[in-house]
mmCIF file of the N, C-alpha and C atoms, coordinates in Angstrom:
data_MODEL
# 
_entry.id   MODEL 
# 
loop_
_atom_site.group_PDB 
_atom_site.id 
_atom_site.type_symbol 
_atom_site.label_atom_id 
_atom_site.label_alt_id 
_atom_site.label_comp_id 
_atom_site.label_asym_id 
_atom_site.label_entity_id 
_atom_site.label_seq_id 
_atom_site.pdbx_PDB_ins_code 
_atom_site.Cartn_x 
_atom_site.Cartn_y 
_atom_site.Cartn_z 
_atom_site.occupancy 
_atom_site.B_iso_or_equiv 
_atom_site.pdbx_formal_charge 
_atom_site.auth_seq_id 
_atom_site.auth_comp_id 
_atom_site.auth_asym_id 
_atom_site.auth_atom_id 
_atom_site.pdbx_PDB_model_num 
ATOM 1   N N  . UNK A 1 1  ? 23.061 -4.428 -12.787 1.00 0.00 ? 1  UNK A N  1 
ATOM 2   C CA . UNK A 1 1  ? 23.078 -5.365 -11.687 1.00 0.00 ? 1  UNK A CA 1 
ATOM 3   C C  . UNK A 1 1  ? 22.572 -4.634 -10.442 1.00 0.00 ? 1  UNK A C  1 
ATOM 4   N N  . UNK A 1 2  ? 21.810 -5.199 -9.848  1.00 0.00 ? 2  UNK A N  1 
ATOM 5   C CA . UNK A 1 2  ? 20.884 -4.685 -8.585  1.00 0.00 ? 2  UNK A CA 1 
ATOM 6   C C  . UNK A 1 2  ? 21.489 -6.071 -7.256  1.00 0.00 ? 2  UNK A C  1 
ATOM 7   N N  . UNK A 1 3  ? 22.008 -4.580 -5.916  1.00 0.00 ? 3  UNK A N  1 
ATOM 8   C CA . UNK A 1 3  ? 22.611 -5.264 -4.991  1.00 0.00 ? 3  UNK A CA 1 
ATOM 9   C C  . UNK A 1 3  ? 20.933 -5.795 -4.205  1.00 0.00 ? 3  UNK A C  1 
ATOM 10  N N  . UNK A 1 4  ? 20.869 -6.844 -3.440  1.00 0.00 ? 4  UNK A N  1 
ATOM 11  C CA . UNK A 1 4  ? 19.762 -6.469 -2.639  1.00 0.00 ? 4  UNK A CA 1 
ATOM 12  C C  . UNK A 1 4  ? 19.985 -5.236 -1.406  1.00 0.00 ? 4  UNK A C  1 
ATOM 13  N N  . UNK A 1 5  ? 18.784 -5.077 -1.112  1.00 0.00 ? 5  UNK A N  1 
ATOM 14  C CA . UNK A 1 5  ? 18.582 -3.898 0.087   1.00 0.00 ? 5  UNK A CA 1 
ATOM 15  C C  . UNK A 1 5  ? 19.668 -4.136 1.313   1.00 0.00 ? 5  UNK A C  1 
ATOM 16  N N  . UNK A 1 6  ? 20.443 -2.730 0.611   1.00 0.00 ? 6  UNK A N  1 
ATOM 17  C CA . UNK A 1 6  ? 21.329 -2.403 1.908   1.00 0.00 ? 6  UNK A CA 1 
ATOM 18  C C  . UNK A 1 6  ? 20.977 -1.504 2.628   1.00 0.00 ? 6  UNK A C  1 
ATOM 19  N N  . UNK A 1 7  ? 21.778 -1.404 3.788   1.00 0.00 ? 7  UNK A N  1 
ATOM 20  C CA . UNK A 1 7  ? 21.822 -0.259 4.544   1.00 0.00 ? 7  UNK A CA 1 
ATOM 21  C C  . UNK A 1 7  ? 23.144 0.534  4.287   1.00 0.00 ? 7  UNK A C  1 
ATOM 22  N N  . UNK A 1 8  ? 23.014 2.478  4.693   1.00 0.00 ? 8  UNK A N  1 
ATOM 23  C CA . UNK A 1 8  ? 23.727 2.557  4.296   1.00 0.00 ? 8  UNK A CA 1 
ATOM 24  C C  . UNK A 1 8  ? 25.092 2.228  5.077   1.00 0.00 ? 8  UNK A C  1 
ATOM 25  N N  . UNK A 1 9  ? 25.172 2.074  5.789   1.00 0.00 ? 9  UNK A N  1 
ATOM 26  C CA . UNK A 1 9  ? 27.034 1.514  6.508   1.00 0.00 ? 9  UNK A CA 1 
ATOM 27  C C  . UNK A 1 9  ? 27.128 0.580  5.377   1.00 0.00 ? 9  UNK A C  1 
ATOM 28  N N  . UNK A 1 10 ? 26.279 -0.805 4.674   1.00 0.00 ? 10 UNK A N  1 
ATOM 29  C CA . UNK A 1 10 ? 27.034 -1.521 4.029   1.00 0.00 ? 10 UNK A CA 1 
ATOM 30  C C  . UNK A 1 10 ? 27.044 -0.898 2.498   1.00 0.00 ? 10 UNK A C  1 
ATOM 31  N N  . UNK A 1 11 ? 26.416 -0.002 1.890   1.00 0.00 ? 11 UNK A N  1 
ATOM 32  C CA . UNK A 1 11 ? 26.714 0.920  1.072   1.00 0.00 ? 11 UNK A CA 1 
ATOM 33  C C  . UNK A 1 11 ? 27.855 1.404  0.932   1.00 0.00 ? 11 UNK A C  1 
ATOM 34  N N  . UNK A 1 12 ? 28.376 2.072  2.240   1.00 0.00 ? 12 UNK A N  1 
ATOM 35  C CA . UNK A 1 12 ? 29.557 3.053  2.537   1.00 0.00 ? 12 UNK A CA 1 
ATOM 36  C C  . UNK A 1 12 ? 30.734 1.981  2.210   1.00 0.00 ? 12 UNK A C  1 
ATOM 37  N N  . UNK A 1 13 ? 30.381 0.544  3.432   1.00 0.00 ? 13 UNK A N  1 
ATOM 38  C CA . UNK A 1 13 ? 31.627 -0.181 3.154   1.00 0.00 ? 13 UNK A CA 1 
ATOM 39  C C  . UNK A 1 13 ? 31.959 -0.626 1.765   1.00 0.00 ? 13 UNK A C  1 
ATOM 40  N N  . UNK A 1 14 ? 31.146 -1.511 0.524   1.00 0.00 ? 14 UNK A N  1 
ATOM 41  C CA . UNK A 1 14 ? 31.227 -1.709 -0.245  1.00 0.00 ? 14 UNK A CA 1 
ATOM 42  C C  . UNK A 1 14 ? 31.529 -0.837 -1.230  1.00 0.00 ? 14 UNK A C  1 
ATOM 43  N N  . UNK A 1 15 ? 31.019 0.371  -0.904  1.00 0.00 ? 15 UNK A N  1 
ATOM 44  C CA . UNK A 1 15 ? 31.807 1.869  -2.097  1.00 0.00 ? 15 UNK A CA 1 
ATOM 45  C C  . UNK A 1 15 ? 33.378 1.493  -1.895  1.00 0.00 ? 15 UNK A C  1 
ATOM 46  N N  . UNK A 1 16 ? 33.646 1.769  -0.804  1.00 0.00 ? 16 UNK A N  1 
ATOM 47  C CA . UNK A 1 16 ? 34.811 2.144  -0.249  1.00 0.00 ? 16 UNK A CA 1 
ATOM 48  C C  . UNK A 1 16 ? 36.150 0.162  -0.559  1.00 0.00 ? 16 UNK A C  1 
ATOM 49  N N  . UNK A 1 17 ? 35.378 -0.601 -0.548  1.00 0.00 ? 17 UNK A N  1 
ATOM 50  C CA . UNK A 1 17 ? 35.637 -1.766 -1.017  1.00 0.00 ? 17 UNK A CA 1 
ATOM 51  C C  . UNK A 1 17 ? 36.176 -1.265 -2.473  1.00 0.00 ? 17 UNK A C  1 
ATOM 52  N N  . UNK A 1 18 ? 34.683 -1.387 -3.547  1.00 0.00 ? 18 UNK A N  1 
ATOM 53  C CA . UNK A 1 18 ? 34.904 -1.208 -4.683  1.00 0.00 ? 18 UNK A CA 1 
ATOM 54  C C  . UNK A 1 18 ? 36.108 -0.266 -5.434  1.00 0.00 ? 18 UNK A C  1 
ATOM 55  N N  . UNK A 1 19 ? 36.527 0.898  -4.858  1.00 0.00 ? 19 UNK A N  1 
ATOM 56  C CA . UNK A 1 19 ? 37.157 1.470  -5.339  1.00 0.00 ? 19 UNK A CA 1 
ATOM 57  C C  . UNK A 1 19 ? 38.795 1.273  -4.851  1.00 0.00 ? 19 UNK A C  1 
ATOM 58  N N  . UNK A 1 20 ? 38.838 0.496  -3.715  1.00 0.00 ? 20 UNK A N  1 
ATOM 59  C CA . UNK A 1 20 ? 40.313 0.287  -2.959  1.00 0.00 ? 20 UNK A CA 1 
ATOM 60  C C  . UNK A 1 20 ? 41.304 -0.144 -4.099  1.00 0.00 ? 20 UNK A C  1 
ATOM 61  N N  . UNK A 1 21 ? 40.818 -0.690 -5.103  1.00 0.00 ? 21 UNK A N  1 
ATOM 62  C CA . UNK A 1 21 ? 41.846 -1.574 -5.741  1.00 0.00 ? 21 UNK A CA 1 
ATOM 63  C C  . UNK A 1 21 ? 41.853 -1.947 -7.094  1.00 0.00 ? 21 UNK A C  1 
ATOM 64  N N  . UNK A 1 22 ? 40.497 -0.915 -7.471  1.00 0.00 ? 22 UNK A N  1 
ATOM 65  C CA . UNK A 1 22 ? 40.311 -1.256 -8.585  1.00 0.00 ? 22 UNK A CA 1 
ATOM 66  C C  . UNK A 1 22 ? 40.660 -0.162 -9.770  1.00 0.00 ? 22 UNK A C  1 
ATOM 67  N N  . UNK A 1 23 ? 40.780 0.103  -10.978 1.00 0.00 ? 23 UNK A N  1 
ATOM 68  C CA . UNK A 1 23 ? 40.951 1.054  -11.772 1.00 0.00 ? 23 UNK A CA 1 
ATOM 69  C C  . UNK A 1 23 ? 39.500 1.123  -12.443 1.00 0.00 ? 23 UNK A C  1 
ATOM 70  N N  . UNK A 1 24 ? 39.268 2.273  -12.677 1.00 0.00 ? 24 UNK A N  1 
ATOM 71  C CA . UNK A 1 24 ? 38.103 2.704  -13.706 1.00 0.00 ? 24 UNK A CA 1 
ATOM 72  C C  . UNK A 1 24 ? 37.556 2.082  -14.700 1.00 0.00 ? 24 UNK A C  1 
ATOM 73  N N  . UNK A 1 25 ? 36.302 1.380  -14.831 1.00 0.00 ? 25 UNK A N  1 
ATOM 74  C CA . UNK A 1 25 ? 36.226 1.056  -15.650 1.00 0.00 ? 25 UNK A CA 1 
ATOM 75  C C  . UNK A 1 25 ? 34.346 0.956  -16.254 1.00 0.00 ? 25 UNK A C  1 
ATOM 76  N N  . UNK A 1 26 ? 34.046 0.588  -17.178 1.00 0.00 ? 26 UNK A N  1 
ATOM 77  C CA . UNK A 1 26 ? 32.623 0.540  -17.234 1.00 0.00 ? 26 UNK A CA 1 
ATOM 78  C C  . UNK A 1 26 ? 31.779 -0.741 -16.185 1.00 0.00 ? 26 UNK A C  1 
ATOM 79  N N  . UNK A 1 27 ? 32.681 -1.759 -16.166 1.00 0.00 ? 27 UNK A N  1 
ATOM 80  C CA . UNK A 1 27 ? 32.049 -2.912 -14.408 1.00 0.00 ? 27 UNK A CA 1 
ATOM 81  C C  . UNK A 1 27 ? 32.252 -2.048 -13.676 1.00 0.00 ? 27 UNK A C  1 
ATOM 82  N N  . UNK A 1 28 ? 33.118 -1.220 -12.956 1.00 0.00 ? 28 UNK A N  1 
ATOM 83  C CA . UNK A 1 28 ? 33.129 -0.094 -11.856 1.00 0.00 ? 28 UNK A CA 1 
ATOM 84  C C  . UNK A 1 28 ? 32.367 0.242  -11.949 1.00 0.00 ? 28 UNK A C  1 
ATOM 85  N N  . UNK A 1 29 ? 31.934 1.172  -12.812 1.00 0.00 ? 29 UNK A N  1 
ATOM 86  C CA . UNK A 1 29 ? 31.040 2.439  -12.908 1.00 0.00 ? 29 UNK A CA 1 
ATOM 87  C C  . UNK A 1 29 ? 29.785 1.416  -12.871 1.00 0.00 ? 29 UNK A C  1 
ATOM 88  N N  . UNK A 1 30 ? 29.885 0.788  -13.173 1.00 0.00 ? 30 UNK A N  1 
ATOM 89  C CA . UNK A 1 30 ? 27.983 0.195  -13.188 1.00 0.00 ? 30 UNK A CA 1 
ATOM 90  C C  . UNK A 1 30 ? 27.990 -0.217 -11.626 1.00 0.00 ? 30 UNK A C  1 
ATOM 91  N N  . UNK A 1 31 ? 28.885 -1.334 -11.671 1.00 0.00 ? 31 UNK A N  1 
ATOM 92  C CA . UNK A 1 31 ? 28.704 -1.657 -9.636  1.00 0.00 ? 31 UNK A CA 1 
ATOM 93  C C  . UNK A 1 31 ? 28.411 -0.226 -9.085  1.00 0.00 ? 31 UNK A C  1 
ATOM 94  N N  . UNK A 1 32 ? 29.381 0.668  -8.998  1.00 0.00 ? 32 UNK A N  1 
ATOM 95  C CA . UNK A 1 32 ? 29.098 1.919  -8.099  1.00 0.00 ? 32 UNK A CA 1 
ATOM 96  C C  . UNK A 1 32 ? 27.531 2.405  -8.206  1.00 0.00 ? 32 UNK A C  1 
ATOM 97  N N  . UNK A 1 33 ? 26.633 2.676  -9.635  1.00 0.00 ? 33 UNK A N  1 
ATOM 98  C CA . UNK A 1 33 ? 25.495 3.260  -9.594  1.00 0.00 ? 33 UNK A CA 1 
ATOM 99  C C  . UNK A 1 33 ? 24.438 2.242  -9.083  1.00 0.00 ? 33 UNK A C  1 
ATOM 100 N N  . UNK A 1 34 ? 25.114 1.251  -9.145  1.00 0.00 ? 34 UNK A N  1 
ATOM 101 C CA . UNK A 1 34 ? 23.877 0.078  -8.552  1.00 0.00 ? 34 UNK A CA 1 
ATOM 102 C C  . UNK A 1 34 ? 23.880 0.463  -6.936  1.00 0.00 ? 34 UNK A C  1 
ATOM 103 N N  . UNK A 1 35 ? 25.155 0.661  -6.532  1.00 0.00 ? 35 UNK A N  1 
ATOM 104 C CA . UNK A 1 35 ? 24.668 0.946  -4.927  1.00 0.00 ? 35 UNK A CA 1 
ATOM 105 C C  . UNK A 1 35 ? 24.437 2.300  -4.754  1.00 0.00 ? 35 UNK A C  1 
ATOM 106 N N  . UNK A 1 36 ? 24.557 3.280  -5.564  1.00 0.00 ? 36 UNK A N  1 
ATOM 107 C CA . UNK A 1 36 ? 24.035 4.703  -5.616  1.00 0.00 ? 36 UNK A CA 1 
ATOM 108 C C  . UNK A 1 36 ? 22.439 4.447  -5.693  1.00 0.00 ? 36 UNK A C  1 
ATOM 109 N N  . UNK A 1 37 ? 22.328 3.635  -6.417  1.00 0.00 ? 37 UNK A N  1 
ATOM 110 C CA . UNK A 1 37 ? 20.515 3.419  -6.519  1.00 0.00 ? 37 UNK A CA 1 
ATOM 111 C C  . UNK A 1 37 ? 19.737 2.612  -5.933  1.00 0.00 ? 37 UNK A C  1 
ATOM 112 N N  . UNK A 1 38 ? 20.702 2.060  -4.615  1.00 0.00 ? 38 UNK A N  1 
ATOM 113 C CA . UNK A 1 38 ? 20.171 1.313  -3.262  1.00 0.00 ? 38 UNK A CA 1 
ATOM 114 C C  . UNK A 1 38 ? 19.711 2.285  -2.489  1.00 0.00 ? 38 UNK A C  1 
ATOM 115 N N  . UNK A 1 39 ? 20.291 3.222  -2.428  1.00 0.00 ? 39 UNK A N  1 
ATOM 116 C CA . UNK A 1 39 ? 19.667 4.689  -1.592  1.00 0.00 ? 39 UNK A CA 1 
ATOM 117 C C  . UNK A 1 39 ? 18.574 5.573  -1.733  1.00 0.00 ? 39 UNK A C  1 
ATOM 118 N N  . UNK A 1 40 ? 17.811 5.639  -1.012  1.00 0.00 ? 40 UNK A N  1 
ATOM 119 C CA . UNK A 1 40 ? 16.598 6.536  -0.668  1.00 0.00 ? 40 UNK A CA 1 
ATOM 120 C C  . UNK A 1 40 ? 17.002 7.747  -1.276  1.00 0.00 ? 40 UNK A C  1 
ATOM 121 N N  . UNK A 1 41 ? 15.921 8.294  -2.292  1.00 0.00 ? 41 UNK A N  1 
ATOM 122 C CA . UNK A 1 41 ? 16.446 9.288  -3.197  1.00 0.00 ? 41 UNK A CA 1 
ATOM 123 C C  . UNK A 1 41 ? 16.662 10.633 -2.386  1.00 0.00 ? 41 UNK A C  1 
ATOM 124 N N  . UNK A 1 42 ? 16.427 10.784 -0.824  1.00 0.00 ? 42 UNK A N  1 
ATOM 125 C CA . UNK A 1 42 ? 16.587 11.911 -0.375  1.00 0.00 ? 42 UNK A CA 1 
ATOM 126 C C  . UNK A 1 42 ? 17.737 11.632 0.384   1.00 0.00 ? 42 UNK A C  1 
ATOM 127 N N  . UNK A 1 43 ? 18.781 10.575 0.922   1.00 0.00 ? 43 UNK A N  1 
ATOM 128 C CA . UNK A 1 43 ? 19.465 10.416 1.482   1.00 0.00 ? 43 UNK A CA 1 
ATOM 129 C C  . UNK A 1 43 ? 20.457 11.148 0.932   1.00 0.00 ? 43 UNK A C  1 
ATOM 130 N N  . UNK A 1 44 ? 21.419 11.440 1.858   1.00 0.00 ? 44 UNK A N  1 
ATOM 131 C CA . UNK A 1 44 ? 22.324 12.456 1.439   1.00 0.00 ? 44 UNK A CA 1 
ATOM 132 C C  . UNK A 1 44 ? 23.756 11.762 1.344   1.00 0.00 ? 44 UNK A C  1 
ATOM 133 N N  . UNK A 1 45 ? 23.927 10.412 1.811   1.00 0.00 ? 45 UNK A N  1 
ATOM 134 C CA . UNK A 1 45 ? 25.227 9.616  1.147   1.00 0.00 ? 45 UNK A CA 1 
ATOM 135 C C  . UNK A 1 45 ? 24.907 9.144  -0.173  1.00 0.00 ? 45 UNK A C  1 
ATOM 136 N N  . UNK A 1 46 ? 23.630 8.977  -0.507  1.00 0.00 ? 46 UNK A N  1 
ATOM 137 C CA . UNK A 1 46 ? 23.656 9.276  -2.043  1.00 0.00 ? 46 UNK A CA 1 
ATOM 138 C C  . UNK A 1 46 ? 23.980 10.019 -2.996  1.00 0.00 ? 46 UNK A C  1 
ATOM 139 N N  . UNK A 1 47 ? 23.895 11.089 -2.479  1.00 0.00 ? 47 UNK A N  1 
ATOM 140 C CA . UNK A 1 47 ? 24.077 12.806 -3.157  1.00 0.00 ? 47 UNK A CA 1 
ATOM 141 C C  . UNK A 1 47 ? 25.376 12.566 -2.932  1.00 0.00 ? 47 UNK A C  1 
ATOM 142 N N  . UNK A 1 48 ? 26.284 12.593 -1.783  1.00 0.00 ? 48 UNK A N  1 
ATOM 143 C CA . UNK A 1 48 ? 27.553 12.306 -1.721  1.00 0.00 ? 48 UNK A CA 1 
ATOM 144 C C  . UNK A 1 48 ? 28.451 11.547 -2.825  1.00 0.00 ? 48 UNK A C  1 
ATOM 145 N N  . UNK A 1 49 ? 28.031 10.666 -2.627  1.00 0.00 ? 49 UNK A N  1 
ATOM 146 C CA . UNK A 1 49 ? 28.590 9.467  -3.813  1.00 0.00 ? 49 UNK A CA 1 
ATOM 147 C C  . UNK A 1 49 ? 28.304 9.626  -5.276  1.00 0.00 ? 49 UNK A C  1 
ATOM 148 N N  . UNK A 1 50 ? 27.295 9.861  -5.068  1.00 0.00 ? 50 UNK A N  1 
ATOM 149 C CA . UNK A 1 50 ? 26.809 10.603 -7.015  1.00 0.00 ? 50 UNK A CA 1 
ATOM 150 C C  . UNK A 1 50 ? 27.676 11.591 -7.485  1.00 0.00 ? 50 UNK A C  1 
ATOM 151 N N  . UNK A 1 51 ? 28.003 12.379 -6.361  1.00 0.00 ? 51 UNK A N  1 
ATOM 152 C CA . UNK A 1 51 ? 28.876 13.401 -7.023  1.00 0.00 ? 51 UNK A CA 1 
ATOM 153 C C  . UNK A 1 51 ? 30.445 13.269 -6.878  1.00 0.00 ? 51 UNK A C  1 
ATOM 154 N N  . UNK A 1 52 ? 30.588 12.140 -6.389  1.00 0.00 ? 52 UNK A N  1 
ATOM 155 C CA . UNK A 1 52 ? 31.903 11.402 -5.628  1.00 0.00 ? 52 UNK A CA 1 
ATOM 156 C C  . UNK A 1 52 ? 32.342 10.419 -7.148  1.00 0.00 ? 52 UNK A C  1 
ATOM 157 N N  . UNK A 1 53 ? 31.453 10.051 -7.726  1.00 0.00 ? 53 UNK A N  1 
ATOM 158 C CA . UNK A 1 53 ? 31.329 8.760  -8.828  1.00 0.00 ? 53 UNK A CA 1 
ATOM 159 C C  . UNK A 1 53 ? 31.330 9.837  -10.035 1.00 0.00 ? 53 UNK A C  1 
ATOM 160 N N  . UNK A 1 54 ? 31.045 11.089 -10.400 1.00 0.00 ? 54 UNK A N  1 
ATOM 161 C CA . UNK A 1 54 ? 31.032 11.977 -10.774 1.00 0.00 ? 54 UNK A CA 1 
ATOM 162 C C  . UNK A 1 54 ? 32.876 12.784 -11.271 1.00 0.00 ? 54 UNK A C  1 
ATOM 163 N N  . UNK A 1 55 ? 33.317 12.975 -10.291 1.00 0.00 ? 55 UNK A N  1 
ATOM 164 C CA . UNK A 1 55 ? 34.573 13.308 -9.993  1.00 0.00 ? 55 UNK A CA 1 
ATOM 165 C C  . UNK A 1 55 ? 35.226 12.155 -10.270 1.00 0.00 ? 55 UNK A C  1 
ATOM 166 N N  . UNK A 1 56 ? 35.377 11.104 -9.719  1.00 0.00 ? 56 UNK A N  1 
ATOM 167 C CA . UNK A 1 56 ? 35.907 9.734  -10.057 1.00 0.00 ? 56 UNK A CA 1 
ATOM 168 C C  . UNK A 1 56 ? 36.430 9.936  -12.073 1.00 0.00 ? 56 UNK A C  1 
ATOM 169 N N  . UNK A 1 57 ? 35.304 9.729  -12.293 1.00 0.00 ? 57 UNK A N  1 
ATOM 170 C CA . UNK A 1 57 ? 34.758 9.824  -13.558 1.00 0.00 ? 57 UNK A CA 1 
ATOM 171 C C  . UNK A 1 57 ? 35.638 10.223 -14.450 1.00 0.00 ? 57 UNK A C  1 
ATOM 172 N N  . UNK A 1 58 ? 35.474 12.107 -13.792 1.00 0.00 ? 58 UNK A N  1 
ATOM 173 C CA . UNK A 1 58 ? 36.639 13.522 -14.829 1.00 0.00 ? 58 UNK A CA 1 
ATOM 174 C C  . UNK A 1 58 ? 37.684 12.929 -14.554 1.00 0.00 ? 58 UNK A C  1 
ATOM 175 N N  . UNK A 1 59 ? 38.155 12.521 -13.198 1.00 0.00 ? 59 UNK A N  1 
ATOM 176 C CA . UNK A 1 59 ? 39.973 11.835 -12.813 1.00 0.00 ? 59 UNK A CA 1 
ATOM 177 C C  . UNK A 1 59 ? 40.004 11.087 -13.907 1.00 0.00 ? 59 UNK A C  1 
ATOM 178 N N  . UNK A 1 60 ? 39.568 10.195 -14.337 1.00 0.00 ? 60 UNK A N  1 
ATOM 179 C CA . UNK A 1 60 ? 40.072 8.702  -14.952 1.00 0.00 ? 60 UNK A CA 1 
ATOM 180 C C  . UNK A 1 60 ? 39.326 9.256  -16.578 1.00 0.00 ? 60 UNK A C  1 
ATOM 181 N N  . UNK A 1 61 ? 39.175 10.151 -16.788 1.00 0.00 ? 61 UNK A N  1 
ATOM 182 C CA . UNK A 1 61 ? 39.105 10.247 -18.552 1.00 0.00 ? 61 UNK A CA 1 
ATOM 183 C C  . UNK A 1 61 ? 40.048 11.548 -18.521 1.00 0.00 ? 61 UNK A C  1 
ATOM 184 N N  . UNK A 1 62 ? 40.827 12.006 -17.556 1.00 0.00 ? 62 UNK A N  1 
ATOM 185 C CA . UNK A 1 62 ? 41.801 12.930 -17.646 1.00 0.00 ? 62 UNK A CA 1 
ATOM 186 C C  . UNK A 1 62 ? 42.982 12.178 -17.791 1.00 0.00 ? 62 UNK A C  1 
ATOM 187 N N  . UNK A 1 63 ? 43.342 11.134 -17.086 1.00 0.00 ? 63 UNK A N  1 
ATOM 188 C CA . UNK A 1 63 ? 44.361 10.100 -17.559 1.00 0.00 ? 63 UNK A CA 1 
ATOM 189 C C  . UNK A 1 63 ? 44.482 9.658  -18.460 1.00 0.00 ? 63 UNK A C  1 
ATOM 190 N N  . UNK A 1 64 ? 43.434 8.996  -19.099 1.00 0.00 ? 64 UNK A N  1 
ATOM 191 C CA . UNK A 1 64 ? 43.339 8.208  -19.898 1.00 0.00 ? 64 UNK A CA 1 
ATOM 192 C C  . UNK A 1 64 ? 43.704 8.794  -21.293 1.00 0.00 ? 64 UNK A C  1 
# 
């Protein structure tokens, strides 16, 4: 699923949305890389979040 063209503040907000309330899951993880891949491949809240969605990731298959 492809968000249309954000900017990143509404990137940031909607990350930060997505994860408030939700538990881990494969719809998570896909929403999250869809707005990871709204970002300009040199932007650096991308790099942030990639490796943020990354960590996410190890947490929730360490629980599980």
């Amino acid at each position: 699923m492809r968000f249309p063209l954000l900017t990143e503040k509404e990137v940031a907000a909607s990350w930060r949305k997505l994860f408030s309330q939700r538990e881990m899951n494969d719809e998570v993880v896909a929403k999250a890389q869809s707005l990871i891949d709204n970002l300009r491949p040199e932007s650096p809240l991308r790099h942030r979040l990639d490796s943020e969605l990354e960590e996410l990731m190890k947490v929730a298959e360490q629980r599980a």
